[in-house]
N, C-alpha and C positions, 0 to 999 in steps of 0.2 A: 504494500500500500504506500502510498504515497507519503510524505508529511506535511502537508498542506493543511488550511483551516476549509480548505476547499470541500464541498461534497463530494464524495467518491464515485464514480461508478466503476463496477467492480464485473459483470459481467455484459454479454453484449443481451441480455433480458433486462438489466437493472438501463442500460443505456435505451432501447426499445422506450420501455416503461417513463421514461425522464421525460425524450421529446415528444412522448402523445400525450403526456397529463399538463403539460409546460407550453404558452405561446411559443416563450421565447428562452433558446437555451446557447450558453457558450461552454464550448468542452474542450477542454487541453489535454492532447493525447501527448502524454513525454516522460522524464525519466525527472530525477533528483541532480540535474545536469546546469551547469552554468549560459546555454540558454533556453534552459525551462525556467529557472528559479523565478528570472525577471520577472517571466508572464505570468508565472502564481500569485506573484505578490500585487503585481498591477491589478488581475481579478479580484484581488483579497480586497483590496481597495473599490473598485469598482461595485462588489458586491454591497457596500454599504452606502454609495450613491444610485445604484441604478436598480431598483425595485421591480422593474418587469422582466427581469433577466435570471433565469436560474443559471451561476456560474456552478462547474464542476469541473472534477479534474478526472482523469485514467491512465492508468499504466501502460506505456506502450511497448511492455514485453508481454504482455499477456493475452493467452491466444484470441478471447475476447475482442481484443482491440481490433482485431482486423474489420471489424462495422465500419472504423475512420480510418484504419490503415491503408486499405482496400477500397477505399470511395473513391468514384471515379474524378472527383475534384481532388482528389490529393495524390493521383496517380505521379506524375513530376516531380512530388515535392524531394528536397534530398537534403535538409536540415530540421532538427526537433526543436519545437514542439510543434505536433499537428494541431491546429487549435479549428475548429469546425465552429459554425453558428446555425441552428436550426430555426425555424419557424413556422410556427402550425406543422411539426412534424417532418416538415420539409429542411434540407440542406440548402441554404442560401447564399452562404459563403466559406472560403476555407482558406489558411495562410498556413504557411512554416516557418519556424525561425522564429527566432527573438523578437519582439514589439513592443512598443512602451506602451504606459498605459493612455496617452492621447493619443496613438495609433488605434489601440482596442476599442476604444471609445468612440472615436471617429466610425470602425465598422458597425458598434450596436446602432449607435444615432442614425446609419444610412441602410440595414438590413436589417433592423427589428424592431426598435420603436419609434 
């Protein structure tokens, strides 16, 4: 598991279960890695301004993961973290790599609320 204050998802049923009860979710698929940490903490933060947003996090060694691993929007990517955004169940955007938290920001404001 992760050590984030982030919500977990731990299987790809627990991940299913997030974006259909959730308008809007962002999910960082990565490790305990210097550029995951960034984007935890930026969510950590974000989580306490931005209210229509379920942030969570997932490990991206476990077999699970392959829901975001294996998304056809993340096919390319070849730096962690995977960080997906869903909405209404749907995938509406996806990045890799480090991001600050006015990068993250910028995506909720322009693909979910």
């Amino acid at each position: 598991m992760l050590h984030t204050n982030l919500k977990h998802v731990l299987s790809a049923d627990d991940h299913k279960k997030l974006i259909e009860e959730n308008e809007n979710v962002m999910i960082c698929c990565g490790r305990m890695g210097p550029m995951c940490i960034p984007v935890y903490a930026a969510m950590s933060e974000l989580e306490n301004e931005v209210d229509q947003v379920v942030f969570a996090d997932m490990e991206f060694d476990i077999p699970d993961a392959a829901v975001i691993r294996d998304a056809p929007e993340c096919s390319n990517f070849m730096g962690l973290p995977f960080t997906v955004y869903y909405k209404n169940g749907e995938l509406v955007h996806a990045t890799s790599s480090i991001q600050n938290k006015d990068q993250i920001k910028s995506i909720i404001e322009e693909k979910l609320v």
